[in-house]
C-alpha positions in Angstrom: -76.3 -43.8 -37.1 -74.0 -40.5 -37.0 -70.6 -41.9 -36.6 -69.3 -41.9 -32.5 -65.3 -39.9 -31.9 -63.3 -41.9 -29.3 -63.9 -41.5 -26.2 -60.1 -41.3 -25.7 -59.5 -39.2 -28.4 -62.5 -36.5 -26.9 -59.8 -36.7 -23.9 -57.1 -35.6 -25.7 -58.5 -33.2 -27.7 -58.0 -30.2 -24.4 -54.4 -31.3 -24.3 -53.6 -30.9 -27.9 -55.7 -27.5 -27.8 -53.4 -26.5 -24.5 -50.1 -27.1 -26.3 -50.8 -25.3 -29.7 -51.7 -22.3 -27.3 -48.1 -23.1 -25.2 -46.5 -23.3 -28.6 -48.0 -20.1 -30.5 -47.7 -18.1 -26.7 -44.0 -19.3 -26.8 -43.6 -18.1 -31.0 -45.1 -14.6 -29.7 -42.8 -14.4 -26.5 -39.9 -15.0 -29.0 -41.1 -13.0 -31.4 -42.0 -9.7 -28.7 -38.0 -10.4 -27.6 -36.9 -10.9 -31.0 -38.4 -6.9 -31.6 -37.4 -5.5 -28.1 -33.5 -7.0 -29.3 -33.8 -5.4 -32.6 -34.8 -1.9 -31.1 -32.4 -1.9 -28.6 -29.6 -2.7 -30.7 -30.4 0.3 -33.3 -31.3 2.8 -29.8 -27.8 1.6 -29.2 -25.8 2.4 -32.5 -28.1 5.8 -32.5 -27.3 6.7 -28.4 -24.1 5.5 -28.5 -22.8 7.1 -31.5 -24.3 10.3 -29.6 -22.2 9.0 -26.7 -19.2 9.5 -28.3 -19.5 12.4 -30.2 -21.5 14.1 -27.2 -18.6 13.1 -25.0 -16.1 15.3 -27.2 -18.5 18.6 -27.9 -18.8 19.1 -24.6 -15.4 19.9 -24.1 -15.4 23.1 -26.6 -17.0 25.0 -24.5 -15.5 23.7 -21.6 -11.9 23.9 -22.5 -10.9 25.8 -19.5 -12.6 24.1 -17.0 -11.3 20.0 -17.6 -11.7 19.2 -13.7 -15.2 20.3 -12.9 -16.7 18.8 -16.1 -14.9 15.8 -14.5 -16.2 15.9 -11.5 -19.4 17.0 -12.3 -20.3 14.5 -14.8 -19.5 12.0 -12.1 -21.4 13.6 -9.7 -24.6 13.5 -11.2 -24.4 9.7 -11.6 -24.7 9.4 -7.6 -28.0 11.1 -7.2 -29.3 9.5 -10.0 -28.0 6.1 -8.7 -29.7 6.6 -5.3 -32.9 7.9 -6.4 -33.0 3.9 -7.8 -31.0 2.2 -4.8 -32.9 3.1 -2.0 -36.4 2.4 -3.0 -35.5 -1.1 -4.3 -34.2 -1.9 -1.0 -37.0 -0.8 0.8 -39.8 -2.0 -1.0 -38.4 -3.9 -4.0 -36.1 -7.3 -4.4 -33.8 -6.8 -7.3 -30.8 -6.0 -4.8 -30.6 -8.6 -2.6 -28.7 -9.1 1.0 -26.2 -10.8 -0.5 -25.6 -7.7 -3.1 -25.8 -5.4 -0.4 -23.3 -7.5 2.2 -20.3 -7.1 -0.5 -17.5 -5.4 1.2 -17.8 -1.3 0.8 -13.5 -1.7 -0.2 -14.2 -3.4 -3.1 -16.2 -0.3 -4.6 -13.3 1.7 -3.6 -11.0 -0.4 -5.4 -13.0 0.5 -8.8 -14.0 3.3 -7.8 -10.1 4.8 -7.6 -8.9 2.6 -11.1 -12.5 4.7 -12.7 -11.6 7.6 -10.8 -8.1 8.1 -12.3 -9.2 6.4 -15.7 -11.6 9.4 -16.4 -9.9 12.4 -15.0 -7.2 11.2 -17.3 -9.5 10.6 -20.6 -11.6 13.7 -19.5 -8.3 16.2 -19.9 -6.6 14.0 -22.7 -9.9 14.7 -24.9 -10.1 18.7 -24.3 -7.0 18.8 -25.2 -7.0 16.6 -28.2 -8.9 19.0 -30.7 -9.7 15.7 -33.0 -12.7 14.3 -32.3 -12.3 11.2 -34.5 -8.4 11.0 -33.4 -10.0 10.7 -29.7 -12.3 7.4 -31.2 -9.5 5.9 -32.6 -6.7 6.5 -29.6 -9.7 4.5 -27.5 -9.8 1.4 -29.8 -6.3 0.4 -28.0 -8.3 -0.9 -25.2 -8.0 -4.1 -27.0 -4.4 -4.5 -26.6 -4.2 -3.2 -23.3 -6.9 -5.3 -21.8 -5.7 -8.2 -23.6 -2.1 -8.0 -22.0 -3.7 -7.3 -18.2 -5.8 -10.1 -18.7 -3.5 -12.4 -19.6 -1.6 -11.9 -16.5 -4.5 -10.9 -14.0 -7.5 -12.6 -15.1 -8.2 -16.3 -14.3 -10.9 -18.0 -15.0 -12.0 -21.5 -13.6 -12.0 -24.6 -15.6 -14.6 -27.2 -14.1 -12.3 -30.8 -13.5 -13.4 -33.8 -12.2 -11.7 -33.7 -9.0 -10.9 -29.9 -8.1 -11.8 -26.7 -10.1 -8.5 -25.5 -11.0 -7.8 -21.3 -11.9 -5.9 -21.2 -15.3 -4.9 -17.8 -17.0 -7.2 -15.8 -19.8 -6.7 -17.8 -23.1 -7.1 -15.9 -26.1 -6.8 -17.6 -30.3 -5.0 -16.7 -32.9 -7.4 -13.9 -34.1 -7.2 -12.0 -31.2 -3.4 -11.4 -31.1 -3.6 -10.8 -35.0 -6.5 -8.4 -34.5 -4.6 -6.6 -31.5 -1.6 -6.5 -33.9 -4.1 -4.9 -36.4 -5.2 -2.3 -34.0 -2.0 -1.4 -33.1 -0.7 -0.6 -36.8 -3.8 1.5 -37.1 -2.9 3.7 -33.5 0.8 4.2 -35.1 -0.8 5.2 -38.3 -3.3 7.7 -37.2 -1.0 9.4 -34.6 2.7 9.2 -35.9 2.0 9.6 -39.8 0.8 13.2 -39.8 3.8 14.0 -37.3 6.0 12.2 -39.9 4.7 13.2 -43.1 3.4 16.6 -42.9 4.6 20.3 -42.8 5.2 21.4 -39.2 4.6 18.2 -37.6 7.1 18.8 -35.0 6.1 22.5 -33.7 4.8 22.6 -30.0 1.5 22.0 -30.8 1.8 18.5 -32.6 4.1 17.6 -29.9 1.8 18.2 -26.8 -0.9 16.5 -28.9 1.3 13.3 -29.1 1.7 13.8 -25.5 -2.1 13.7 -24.6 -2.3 10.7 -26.8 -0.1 8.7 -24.6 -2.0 10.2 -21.8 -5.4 8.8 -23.9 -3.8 5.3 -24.3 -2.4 5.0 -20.4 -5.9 5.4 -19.3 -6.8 2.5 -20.7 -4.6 0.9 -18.1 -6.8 1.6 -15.0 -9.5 1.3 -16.7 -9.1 -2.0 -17.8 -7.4 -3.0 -14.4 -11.1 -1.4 -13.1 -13.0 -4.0 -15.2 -10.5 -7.5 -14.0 -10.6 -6.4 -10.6 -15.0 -6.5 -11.1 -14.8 -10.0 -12.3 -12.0 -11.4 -10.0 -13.6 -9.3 -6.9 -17.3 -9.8 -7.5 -17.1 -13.8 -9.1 -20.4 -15.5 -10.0 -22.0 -12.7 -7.7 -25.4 -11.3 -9.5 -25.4 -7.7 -8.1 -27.7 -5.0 -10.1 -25.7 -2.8 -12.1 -27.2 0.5 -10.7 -26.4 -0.5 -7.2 -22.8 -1.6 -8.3 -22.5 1.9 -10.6 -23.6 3.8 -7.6 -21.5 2.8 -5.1 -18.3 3.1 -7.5 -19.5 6.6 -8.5 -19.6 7.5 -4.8 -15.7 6.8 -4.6 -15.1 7.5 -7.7 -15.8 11.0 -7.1 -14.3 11.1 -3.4 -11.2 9.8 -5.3 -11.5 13.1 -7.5 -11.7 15.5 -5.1 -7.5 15.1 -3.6 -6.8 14.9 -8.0 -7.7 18.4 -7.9 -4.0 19.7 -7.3 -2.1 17.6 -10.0 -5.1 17.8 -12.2 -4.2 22.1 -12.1 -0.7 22.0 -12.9 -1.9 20.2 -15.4 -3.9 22.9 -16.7 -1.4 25.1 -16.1 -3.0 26.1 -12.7 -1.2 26.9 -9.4 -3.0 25.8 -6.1 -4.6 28.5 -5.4 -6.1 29.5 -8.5 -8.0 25.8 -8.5 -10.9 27.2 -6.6 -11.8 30.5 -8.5 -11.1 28.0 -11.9 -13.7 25.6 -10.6 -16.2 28.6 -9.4 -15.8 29.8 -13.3 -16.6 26.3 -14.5 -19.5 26.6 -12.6 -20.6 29.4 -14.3 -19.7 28.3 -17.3 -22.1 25.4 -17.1 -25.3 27.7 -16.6 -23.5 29.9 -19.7 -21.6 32.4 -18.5 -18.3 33.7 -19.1 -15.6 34.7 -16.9 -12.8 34.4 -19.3 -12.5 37.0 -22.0 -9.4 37.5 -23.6 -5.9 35.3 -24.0 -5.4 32.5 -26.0 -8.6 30.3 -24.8 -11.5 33.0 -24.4 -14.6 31.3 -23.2 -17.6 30.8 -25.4 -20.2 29.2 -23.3 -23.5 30.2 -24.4 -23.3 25.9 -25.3 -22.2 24.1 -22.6 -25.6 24.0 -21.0 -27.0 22.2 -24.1 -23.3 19.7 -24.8 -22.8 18.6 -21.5 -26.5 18.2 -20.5 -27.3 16.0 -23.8 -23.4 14.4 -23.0 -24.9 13.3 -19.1 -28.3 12.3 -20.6 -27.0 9.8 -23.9 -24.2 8.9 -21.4 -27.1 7.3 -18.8 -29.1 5.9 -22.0 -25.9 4.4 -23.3 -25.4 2.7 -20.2 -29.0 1.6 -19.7 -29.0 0.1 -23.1 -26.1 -1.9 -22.6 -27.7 -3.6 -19.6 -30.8 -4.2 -21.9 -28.3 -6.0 -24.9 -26.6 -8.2 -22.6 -30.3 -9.4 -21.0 -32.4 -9.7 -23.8 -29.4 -10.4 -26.3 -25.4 -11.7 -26.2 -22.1 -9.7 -25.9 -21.3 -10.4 -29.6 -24.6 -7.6 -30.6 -22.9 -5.5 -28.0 -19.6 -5.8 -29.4 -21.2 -5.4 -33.1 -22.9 -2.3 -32.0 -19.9 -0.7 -30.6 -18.0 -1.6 -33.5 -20.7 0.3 -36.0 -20.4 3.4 -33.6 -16.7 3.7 -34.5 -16.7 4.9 -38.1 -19.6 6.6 -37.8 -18.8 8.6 -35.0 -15.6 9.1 -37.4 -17.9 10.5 -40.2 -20.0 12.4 -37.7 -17.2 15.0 -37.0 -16.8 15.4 -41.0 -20.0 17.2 -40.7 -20.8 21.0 -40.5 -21.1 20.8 -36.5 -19.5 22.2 -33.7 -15.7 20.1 -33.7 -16.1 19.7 -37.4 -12.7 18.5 -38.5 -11.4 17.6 -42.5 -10.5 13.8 -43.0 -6.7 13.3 -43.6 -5.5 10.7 -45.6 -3.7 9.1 -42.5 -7.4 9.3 -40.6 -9.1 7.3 -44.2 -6.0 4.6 -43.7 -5.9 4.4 -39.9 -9.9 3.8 -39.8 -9.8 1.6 -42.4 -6.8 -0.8 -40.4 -8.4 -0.4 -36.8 -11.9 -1.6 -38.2 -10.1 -4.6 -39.6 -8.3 -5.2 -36.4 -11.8 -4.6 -34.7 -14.0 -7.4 -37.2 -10.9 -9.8 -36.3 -10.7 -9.5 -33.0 -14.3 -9.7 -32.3 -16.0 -11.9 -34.8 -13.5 -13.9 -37.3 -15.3 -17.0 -36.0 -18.8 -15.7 -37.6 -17.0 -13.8 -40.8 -15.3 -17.0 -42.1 -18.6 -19.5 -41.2 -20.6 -16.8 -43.3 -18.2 -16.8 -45.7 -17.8 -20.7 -45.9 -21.5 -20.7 -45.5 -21.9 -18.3 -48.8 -18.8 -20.0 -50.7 -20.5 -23.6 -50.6 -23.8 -22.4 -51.2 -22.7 -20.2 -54.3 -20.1 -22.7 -56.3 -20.2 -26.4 -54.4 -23.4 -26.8 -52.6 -23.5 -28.6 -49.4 -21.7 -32.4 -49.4 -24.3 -33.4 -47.1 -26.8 -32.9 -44.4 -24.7 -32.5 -41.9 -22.8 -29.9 -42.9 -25.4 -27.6 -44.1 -27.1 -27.9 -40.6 -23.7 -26.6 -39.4 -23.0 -23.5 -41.9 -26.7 -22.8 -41.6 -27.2 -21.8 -38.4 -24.0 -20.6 -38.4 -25.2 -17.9 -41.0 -28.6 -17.5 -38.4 -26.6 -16.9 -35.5 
């Protein structure tokens, strides 16, 4: 008599067969997210590193014409915004009424901190003629947004009777990598000034000038990003809608920055229109400047600020994609990788092509340190506990090789 199965385990047999299919749909899920991460993250060191560089090449070609590539460059995002907006509000769901009942002053309000941050970076980088010295000058973002936090930012600590608003805390590695940073600004700008023949002639003065200009936009910039947390809250909103909006005012803001933006190009009033009709042409490629000091070549400034206004949309795209699929620390990872090699990038035989000083080897070398300890000393020294045990103690128990391990994974 051919032996009988359970009639109770016959049962259970479907169930068992159900959650190995949950589990291996679950490992593939995982794994499908685990590949979309690992792409995006290397589109993002490749796009943003173009980001960067694109974001200075563009200027050669437009060195006479700072305010319309200003303006134009913001521009374009409003169109492009829209084209996405106003379908997803008519047929889609992604921008909710809540999204779309957020007060239009609030846009302004980042709108004008963007507006001013970028007409300032946009004429402090055609006038700085090193692209890696540009790179650098932005890495004091850190200290900046680390002191207008502090005294603007609040967060909300959950307590058992009241949720009470205490002020942006920040450890021990943070001030020591600001610190870091900072040493690396002083020696990347002041130690060719110092050091070298003819450091002091107009030239290297006027750069030291648009240096200062480089770091003070930081200022309303940063001030652009606290006011988007304090202003917004726990409110989802999509990020196109949100960069839409602030584009919109971001270029109305640009439009009265027109006059101080001239004498800061050594225009009058009056010459700002025919300056801007030339940059106009000088976008399709033709010239209207021939002679004087700054003759225009712009037979590439279809091509630079084209590719600048495409990896600039990818760039911000993929950092939306990171911070969904992934975590703020691959983010911050990434945009730490783009920062020397952005630096070697302009060390090659292309357009903006500057020599490494010594100062520039030193300076990169103490901002990336300030840059790894600002962002992740926690990970380095578990790594490197992690590595240290494994390599000359072992582990003293369980416990703490559980800890160190997924450490290392994470």
């Amino acid at each position: 008599m051919a032996k009988q199965i359970p009639e109770e385990v016959g049962e259970q047999q479907p169930l068992l067969l159900d959650a190995s299919a949950v589990d291996a749909q679950t490992k593939a899920d995982n794994a499908a997210k685990s590949k979309m991460l690992l792409i995006s993250f290397l589109l993002m060191v490749v796009v943003g590193l173009g980001n960067k560089v694109l974001s200075k090449l563009q200027t050669i070609p437009m060195q006479n014409y700072p305010y319309f590539q200003s303006l134009w460059t913001t521009f374009v995002y409003i169109p492009l915004s829209f084209a996405y907006i106003w379908p997803m509000i008519r047929y889609g769901s992604l921008i909710t009424r809540e999204q779309r009942a957020i007060p239009w002053y609030k846009f302004a309000v980042m709108g004008v901190l963007d507006g001013i941050a970028g007409i300032m970076q946009s004429f402090a980088t055609n006038a700085i003629t090193s692209g890696p010295l540009i790179i650098l000058i932005l890495q004091s973002a850190i200290p900046v947004s680390m002191v207008i936090s502090k005294f603007l930012l609040k967060v909300t600590v959950p307590h058992k009777k009241r949720n009470s608003p205490v002020q942006a805390k920040y450890e021990w590695q943070h001030y020591v990598g600001a610190v870091i940073v900072i040493i690396g600004l002083v020696i990347v700008i002041v130690l060719p000034l110092v050091t070298e023949k003819g450091g002091t002639d107009t030239g290297d003065k006027m750069t030291l000038v648009w240096c200062g200009v480089l770091i003070l936009s930081c200022i309303p910039m940063t001030l652009s990003t606290v006011y988007k947390e304090k202003a917004l809250g726990e409110t989802e909103i999509d990020v196109v809608y949100l960069n839409g909006w602030v584009a919109i005012w971001q270029f109305l803001v640009l439009l009265p920055l027109a006059v101080p933006a001239g004498y800061a190009n050594n225009l009058h009033p009056q010459q700002i229109p025919g300056n801007f009709w030339d940059g106009v042409k000088c976008y399709v490629g033709k010239n209207s400047v021939v002679g004087g000091d700054k003759p225009d070549d712009c037979h590439l400034a279809p091509v630079l600020v084209n590719l600048y206004i495409l990896f600039n949309v990818l760039y911000n795209i993929l950092i939306i994609m990171i911070l969904k699929y992934g975590s703020a620390n691959l983010l911050w990872l990434a945009m730490t990788i783009i920062v020397p090699l952005s630096n070697v990038t302009f060390a090659l035989p292309i357009p903006g092509h500057v020599d490494f000083k010594f100062s520039d080897v030193v300076g990169l070398v103490v901002i990336m340190i300030g840059l790894v300890v600002f962002r992740f000393w926690g990970k380095v020294w578990d790594i490197a506990t992690f590595t240290f045990k494994y390599l000359f103690g072992g582990f003293p128990d369980k416990v703490d090789q559980d800890v160190t391990q997924e450490a290392y994974v994470n």
